[in-house]
C-alpha positions as CSV (number, residue, x, y, z in Angstrom):
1,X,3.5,-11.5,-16.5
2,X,5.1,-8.3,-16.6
3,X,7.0,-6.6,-13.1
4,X,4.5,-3.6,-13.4
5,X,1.7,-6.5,-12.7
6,X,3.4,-7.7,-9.1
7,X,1.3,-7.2,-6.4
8,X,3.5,-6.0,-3.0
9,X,0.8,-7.4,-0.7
10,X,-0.4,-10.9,-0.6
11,X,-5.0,-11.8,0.3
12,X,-3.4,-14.1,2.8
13,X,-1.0,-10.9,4.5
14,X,-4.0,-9.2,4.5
15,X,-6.1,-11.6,6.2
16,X,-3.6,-12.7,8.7
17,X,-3.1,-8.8,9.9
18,X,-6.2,-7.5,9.6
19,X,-9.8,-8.2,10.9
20,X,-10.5,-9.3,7.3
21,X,-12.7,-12.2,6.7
22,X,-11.3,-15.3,5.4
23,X,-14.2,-15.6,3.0
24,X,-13.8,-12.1,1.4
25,X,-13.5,-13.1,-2.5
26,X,-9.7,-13.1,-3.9
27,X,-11.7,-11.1,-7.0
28,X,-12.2,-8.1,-4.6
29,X,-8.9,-8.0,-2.4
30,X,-7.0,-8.0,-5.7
31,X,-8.9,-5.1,-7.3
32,X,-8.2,-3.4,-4.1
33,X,-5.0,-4.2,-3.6
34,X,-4.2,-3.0,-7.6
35,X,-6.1,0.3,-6.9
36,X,-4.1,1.2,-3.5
37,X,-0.8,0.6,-5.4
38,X,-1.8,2.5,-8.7
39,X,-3.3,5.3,-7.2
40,X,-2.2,5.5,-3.5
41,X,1.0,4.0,-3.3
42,X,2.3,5.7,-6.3
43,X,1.0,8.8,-5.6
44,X,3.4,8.9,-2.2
45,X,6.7,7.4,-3.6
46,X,6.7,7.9,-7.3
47,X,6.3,5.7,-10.6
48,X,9.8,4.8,-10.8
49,X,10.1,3.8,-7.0
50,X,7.2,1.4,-7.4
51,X,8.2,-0.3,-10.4
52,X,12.0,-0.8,-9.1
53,X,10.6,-2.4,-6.4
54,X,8.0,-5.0,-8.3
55,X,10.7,-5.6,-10.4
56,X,13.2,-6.6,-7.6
57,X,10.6,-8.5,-6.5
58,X,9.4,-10.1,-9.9
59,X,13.0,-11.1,-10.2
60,X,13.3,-12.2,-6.5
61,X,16.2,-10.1,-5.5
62,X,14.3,-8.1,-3.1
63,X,15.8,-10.7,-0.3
64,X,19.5,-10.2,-1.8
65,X,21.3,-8.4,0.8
66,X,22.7,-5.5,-1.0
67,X,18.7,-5.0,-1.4
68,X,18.0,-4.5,2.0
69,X,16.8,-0.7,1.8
70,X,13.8,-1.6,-0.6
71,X,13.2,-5.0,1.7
72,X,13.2,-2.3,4.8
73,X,10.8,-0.1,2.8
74,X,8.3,-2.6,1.8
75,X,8.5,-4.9,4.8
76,X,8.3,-2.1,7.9
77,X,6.4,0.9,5.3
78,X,4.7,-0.3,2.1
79,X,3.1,-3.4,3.2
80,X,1.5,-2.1,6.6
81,X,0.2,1.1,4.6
82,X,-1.3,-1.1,1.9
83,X,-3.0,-3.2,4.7
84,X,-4.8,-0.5,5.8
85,X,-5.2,1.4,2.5
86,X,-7.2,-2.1,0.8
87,X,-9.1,-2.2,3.9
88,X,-10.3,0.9,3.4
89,X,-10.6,0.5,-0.9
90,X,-12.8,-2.7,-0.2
91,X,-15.3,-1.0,2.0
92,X,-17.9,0.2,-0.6
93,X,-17.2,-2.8,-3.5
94,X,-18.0,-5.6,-0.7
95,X,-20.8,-3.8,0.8
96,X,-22.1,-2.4,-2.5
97,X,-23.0,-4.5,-5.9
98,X,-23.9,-3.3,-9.3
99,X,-25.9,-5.5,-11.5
100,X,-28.3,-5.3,-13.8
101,X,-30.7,-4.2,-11.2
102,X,-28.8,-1.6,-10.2
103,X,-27.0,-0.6,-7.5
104,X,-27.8,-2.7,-4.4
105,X,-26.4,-3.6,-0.4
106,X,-25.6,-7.2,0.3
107,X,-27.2,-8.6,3.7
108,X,-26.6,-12.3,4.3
109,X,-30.3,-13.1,3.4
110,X,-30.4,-11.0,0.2
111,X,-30.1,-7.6,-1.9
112,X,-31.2,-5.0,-1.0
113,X,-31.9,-1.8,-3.7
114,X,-30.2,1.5,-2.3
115,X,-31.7,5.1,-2.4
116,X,-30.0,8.0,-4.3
117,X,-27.8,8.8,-1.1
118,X,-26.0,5.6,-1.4
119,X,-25.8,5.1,-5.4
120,X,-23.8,9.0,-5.0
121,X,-22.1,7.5,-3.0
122,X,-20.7,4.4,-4.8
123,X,-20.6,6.9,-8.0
124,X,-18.1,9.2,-5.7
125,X,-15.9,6.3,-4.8
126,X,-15.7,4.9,-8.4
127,X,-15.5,8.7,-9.9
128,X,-12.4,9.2,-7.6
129,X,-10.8,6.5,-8.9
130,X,-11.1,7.3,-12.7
131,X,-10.1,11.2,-12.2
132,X,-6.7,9.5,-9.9
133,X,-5.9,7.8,-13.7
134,X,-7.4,11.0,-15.9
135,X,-5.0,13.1,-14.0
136,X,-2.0,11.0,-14.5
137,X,-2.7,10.6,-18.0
138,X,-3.0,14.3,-19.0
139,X,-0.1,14.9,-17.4
């Protein structure tokens, strides 16, 4: 495992400090979690930021004491905006499935298909992401 794959923010951080429930699928926290630090989190404090700080904590010597600004920084900044940011990422891909059938809203019971509102909807978020990663690879 390469540093550029740590993740700054654990599923159980996330379900201890949020509303989150404990049976949301690890599969969906940690696609969320991956898109608020490539897209979000990167976009605020910079490619180079981010990776010094999964590397320190890859080679965990984030807790070494002449490390204490990036431990300040993801402790009291990164993580809390993360919590929020994955909460907000895992909105549509927990409420929304695609299958083979198409595009359709979990209830407990059952799926349900969607109308045309809801598909553009889905398409939006998932569009968003991709032109996040088209912009950053044209430039």
């Amino acid at each position: 495992m390469s540093h550029r794959n740590v993740l700054l923010i654990s599923e159980d951080y996330l379900k201890t400090e949020s509303f989150l429930d404990d049976n949301v699928s690890g599969k969906y926290l940690l696609t969320a979690i991956k898109m608020a630090q490539d897209i979000e989190l990167q976009s605020i404090i910079g490619t180079k930021l981010l990776h010094s700080i999964q590397k320190k904590v890859f080679d965990n010597v984030i807790e070494l004491e002449d490390n204490w600004r990036y431990k300040d920084l993801l402790d009291n900044y990164i993580q809390p905006f993360l919590l929020y940011q994955v909460l907000s990422e895992i909105v549509i891909p927990i409420s929304y499935k695609m299958s083979n059938f198409g595009v359709m809203q979990s209830s407990d019971e059952k799926d349900y298909a969607v109308d045309n509102k809801q598909i553009n909807l889905v398409k939006k978020f998932y569009f968003d992401k991709a032109n996040v990663y088209k912009e950053r690879l044209q430039n």
